[in-house]
matplotlib code that plots the C-alpha trace (Angstrom):
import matplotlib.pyplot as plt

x = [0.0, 3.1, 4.6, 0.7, 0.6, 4.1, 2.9, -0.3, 1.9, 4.6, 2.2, 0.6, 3.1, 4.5, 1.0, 1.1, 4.4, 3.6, 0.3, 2.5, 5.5, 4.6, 4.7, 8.1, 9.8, 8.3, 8.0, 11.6, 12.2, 9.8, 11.9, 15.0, 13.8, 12.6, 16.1, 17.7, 15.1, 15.7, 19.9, 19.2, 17.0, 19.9, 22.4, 20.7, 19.9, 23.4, 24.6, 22.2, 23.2, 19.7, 19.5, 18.0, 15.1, 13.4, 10.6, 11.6, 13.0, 9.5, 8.1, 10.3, 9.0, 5.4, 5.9, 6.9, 4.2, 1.5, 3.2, 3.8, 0.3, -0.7, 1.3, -0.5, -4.1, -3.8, -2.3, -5.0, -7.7, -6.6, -5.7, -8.9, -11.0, -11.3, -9.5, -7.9, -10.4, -10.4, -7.1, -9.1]
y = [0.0, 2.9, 2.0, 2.9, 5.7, 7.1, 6.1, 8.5, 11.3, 11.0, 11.2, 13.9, 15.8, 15.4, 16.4, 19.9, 20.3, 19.8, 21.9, 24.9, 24.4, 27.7, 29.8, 28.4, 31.1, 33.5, 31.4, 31.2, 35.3, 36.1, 34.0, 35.7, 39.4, 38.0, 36.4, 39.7, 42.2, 39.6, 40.5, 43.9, 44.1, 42.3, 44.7, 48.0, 46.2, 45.2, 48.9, 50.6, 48.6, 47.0, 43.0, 40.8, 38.9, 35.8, 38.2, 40.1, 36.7, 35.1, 38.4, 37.3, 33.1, 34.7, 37.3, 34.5, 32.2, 35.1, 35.6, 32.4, 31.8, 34.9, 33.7, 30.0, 31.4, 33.9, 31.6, 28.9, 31.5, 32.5, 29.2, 26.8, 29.5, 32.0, 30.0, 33.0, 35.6, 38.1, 37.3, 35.0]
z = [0.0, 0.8, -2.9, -4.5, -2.3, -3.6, -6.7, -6.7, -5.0, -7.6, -10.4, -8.8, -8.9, -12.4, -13.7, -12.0, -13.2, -16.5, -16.0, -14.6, -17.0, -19.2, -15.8, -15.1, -16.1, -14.7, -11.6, -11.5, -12.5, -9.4, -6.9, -8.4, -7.5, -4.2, -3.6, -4.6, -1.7, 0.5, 0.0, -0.6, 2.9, 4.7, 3.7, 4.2, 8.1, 8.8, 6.7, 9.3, 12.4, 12.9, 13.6, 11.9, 13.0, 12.0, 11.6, 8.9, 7.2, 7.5, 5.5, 2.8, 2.7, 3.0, 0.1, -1.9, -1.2, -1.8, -5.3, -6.5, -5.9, -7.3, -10.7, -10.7, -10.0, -12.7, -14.8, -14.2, -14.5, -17.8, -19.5, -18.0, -17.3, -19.9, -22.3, -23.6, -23.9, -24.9, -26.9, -29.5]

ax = plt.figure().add_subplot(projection="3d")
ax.plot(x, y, z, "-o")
ax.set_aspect("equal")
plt.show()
């Protein structure tokens, strides 16, 4: 039963990334610029003398979720949804 239920989860997976495989690049470009404030944010702190907190590290992990799932909603919305309208 675990080897069908790897089974199911691997297959799973494969699907969404081939359902999300035209976002990947943008996917990828959005992590980049939130890599780079994330560096950007941790210089300026240690520049101004301020410490850096968890806190401010979890607003980065959270920005990225929201985004990333901003990208894949909009992305699903316009390809299953509206099947793209009004661009036909």
């Amino acid at each position: 039963m675990k080897l069908l239920d790897t089974s199911i989860l691997f297959k799973f997976f494969a699907m969404l990334a081939l359902v999300l495989s035209p976002v990947k690049p943008v996917m990828i470009a959005v992590s980049v610029l939130i890599i780079a404030d994330l560096i950007t944010g941790i210089w300026a702190s240690k520049k101004e003398g301020q410490k850096i907190t968890s806190a401010g590290l979890k607003k980065s992990v959270v920005k990225t979720l929201v985004y990333q799932s901003a990208i894949i909603v909009g992305f699903i919305l316009e390809s299953f949804l509206l099947c793209g309208y009004p661009y036909r």
